[in-house]
Every structure is written in structure tokens, then in C-alpha cells.
N, C-alpha and C positions, 0 to 999 in steps of 0.2 A: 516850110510852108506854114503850116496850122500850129501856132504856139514854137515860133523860130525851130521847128524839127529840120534837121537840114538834109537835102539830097544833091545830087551834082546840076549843078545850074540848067544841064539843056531838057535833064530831066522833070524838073521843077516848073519850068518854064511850060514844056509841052504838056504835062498834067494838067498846067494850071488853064489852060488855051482849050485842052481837049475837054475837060472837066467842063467849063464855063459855056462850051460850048454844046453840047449834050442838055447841058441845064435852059438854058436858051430856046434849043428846040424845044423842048421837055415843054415848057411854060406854053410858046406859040402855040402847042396841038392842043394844050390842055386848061388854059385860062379864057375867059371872055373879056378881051380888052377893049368894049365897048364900056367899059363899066370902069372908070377914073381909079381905084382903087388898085385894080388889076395894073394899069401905067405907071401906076406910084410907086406899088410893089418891084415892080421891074428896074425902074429906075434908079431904086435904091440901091436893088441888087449890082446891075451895071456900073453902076458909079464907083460903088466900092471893088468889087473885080477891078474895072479897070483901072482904078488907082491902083491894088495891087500888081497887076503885071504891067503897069507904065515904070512902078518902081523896079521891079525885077529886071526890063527891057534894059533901062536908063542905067540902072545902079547894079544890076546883078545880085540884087538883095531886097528886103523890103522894109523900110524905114518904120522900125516902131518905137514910141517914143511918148506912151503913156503907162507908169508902174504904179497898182494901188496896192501895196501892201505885198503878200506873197504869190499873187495873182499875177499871174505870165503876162511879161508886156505885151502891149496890143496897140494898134492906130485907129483911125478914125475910118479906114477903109475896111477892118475886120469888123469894125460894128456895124455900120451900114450894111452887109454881109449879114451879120446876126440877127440884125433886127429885119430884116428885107425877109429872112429865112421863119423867122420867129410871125410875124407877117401872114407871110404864105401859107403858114399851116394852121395858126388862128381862123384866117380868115377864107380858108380855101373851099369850102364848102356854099358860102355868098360868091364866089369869083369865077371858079368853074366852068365852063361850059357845056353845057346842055346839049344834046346833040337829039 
């Protein structure tokens, strides 16, 4: 999963579904998506997830295919992820909802 650590596929697979999932809720109960930022955020998020487990589903693994140096390869779906992640905690405090 996280930095090619390997576990047995169906177990990978449902972590990554249940994990994704949980987060998902997590955001709906607790961001204000009336506010472009918050949709943005999510979007990111989404996109990269789901290029992650589109690859898992398809390939039973997940294509990565950028190495800088001695720094764990990685795709274009784990930084979407990062920066979606990085994002959210910058800016969670403006995105929040208020109740």
C-alpha cells in the first residue's frame, strides 16, 4: 500500500475501500462544501484514491512509476492523496463547518 509495503491483495484492496471510505464520511459530517475549497479538497482526494484502487482492481497492484533519488517510488495518485491530505489540515480550520 503506502511506499509499495505489501499485504495479500484482498486484504489491501478492502483496507484501501474501508479506509477511503470512513474518510469520505469523516469529511461529509465535518467540512462545509458550500465553500469551493472544501470540493477541491475532496476532489483531489477522490481522484487520487481512486486511481489507486482502479489500479489495484485492474492490475492487482498499483503502478508507480516516479523515482527521485533514494526517495520510495511514488505516482501521480499518491501525491494528489498528499497534497489533498496536506490541504485539509492547512486549511481546515477556514473549511470546517460550523454548527
Amino acid at each position: 500500500m503506502a511506499f509499495s509495503l505489501t499485504l495479500p491483495y484482498p486484504l489491501q484492496l478492502t483496507l484501501n475501500l474501508v479506509f477511503f471510505g470512513f474518510l469520505v464520511i469523516y469529511l461529509f459530517r465535518h467540512l462545509d462544501f458550500s465553500k469551493s475549497l472544501s470540493q477541491i479538497i475532496l476532489a483531489i482526494l477522490v481522484a487520487g484514491a481512486l486511481g489507486n484502487i482502479l489500479d489495484r482492481i485492474r492490475l492487482g497492484y498499483v503502478i508507480d512509476f516516479i523515482s527521485i533519488g533514494s526517495f520510495p517510488i511514488f505516482n501521480l495518485a499518491d501525491s494528489f492523496i498528499t497534497v489533498s491530505i496536506f490541504l485539509l489540515m492547512l486549511f481546515y480550520d477556514k473549511i470546517k463547518r460550523t454548527n
